[in-house]
C-alpha positions as CSV (number, residue, x, y, z in Angstrom):
1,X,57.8,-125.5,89.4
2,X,56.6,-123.3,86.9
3,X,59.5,-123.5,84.7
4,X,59.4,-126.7,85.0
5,X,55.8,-127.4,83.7
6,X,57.2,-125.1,80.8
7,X,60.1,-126.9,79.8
8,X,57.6,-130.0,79.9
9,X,55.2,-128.4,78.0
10,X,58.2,-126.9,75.2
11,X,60.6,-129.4,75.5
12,X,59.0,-131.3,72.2
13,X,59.4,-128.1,70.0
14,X,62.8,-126.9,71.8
15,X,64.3,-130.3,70.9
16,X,62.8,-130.1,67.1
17,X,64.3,-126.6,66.7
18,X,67.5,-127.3,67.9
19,X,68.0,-130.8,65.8
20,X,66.3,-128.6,62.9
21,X,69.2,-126.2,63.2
22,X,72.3,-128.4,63.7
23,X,71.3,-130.9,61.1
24,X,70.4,-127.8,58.7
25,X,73.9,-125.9,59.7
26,X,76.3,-128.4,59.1
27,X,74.7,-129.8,55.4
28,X,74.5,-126.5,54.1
29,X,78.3,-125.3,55.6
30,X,79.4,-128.6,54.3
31,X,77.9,-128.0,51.0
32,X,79.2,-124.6,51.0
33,X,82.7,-126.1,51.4
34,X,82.4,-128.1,48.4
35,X,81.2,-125.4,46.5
36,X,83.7,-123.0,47.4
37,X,86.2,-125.1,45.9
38,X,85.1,-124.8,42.3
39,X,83.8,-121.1,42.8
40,X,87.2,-119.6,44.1
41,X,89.3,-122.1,41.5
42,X,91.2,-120.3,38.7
43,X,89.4,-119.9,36.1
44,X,85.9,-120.1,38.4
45,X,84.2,-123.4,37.7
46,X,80.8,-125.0,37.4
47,X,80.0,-127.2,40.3
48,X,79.9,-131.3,39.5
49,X,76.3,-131.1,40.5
50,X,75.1,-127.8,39.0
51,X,76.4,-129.6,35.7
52,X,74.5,-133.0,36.1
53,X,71.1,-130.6,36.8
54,X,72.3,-128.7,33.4
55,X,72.9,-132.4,31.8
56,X,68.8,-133.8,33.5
57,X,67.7,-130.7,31.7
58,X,68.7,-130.9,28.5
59,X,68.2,-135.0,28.5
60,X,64.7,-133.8,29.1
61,X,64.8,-131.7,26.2
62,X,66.2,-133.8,23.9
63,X,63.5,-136.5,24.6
64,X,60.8,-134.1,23.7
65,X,62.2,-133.6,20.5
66,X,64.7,-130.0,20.8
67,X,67.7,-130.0,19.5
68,X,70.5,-129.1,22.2
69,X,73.8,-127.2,23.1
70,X,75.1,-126.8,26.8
71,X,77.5,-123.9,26.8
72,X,79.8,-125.1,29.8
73,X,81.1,-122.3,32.0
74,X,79.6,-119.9,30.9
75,X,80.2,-117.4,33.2
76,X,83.5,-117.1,31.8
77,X,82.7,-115.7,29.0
78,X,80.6,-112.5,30.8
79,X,81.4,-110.1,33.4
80,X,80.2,-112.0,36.1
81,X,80.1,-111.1,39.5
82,X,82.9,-112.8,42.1
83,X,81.2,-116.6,42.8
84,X,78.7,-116.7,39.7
85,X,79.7,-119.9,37.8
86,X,76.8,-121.1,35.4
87,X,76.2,-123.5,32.2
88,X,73.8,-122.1,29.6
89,X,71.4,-123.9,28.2
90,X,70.4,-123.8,24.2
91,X,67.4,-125.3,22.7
92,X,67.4,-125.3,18.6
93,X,70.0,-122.6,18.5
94,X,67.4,-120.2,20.9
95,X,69.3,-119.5,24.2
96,X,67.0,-121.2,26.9
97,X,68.7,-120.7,30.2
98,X,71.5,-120.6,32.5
99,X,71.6,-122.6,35.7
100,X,73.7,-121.6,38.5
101,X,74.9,-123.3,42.0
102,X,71.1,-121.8,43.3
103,X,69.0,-123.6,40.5
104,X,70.4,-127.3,41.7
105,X,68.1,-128.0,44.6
106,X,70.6,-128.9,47.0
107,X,69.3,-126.3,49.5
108,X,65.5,-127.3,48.9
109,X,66.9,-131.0,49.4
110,X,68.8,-130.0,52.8
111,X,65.5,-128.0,54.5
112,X,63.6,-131.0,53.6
113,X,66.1,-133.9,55.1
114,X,66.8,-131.2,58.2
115,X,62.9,-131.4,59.0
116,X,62.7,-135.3,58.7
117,X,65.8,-135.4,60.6
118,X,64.3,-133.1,63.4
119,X,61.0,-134.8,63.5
120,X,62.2,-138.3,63.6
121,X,60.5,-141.5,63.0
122,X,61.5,-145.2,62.6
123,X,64.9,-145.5,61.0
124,X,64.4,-147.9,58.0
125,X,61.6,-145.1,57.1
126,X,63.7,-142.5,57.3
127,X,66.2,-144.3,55.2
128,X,63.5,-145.4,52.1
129,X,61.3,-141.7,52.5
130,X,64.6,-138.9,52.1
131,X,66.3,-141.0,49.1
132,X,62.7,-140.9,47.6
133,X,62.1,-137.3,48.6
134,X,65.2,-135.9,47.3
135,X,64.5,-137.9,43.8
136,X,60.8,-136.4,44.1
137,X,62.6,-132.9,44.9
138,X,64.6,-133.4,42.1
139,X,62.2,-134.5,39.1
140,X,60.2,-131.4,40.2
141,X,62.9,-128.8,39.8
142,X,64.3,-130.4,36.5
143,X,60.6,-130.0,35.3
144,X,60.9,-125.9,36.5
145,X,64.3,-125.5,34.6
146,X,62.7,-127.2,31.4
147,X,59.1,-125.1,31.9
148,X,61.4,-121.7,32.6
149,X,63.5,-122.7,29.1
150,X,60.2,-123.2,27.3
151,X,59.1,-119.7,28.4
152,X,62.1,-118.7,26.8
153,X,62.4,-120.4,23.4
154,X,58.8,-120.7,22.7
155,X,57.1,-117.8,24.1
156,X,59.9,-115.5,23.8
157,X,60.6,-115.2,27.6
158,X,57.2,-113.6,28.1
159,X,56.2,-113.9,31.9
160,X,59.7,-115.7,32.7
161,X,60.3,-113.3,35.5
162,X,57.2,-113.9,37.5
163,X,57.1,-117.8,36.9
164,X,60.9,-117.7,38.2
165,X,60.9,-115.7,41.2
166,X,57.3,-116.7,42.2
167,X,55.5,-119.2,40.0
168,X,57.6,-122.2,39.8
169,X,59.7,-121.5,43.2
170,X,56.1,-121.8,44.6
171,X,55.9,-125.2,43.1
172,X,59.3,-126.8,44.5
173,X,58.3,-125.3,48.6
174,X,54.8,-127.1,47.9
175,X,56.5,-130.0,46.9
176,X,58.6,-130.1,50.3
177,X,55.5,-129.0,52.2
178,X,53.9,-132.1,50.5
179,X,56.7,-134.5,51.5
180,X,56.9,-133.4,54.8
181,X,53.1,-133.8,55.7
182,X,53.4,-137.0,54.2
183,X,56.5,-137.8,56.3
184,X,54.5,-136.4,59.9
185,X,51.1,-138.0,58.6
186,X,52.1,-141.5,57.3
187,X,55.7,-142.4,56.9
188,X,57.5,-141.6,60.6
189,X,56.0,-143.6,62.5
190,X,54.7,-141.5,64.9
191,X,51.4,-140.7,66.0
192,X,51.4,-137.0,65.7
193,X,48.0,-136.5,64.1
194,X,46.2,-139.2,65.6
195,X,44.0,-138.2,68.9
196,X,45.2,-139.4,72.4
197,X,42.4,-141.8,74.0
């Protein structure tokens, strides 16, 4: 009886966990699949989508005026440790940055469809709010890469370190914090927030 009146009272947040997990599990081993395919080729590659985050980047860039150069696999050219494939990025001759597999987003973008997933919600919501979240997700970390190259070719890297391990990384979780509240709040369909009568 007891355990019973538990499972009742769990059963909500045992189901979310466990959706949370499977659906989170098998996008990132998928995505580690396709990954591993350009990392362990001979000579080590840049992944597809790593490159079209290096190609947003400098886009950007060029629209605000810098003159650009993307140095494609770099890694190659370095003593790079085993699975380390990146693209550099150059902004008027300055070296800007170098973005690996772990700048892209895709692991952001999975957390946030794994919760959305989990939580549920009407379907046809589902299918408008995590194309529009991922895009959201997206803009926001291209606008990191471009701030982090800034720090680098106009202030001489000064404070790059703390606005890349902390600063900016604190922007993109906000940003899935954000879309997720939004998603519980006003976009699932349920009536999580809204007092029972």
């Amino acid at each position: 009886m007891i355990f019973e009146a538990m499972w009742q009272d769990f059963k909500p947040t045992i189901l979310f966990l466990i959706k949370f997990f499977l659906v989170y599990g098998a996008l990132s081993v998928l995505y580690g699949l396709f990954v591993s395919n350009y990392d362990t080729s001979s000579p080590p590659q840049t992944d597809p989508i790593t490159r079209f985050v290096t190609f947003n980047c400098t886009n950007t860039a060029s629209f605000l005026g810098y003159s650009i150069t993307v140095v494609k696999n770099d890694h190659l050219n370095y003593t790079a440790d085993e699975e380390q494939t990146f693209d550099s990025i150059w902004l008027n001759d300055i070296y800007a940055i170098s973005v690996e597999e772990g700048c892209n987003g895709i692991n952001i973008m999975i957390l946030f469809m794994a919760f959305v997933v989990a939580f549920g919600g009407k379907l046809i919501n589902m299918l408008i709010f995590i194309p529009t979240g991922i895009l959201f997700i997206h803009l926001s970390n291209i606008g990191r890469l471009l701030f982090l190259s800034l720090l680098n070719v106009e202030w001489g890297g000064r404070a790059f370190h703390f606005f890349h391990k902390y600063g900016f990384t604190a922007v993109i979780y906000l940003s899935v914090l954000l879309l997720w509240y939004l998603w519980v709040s006003r976009f699932s369909g349920k009536s999580f927030f809204r007092k029972k009568s």
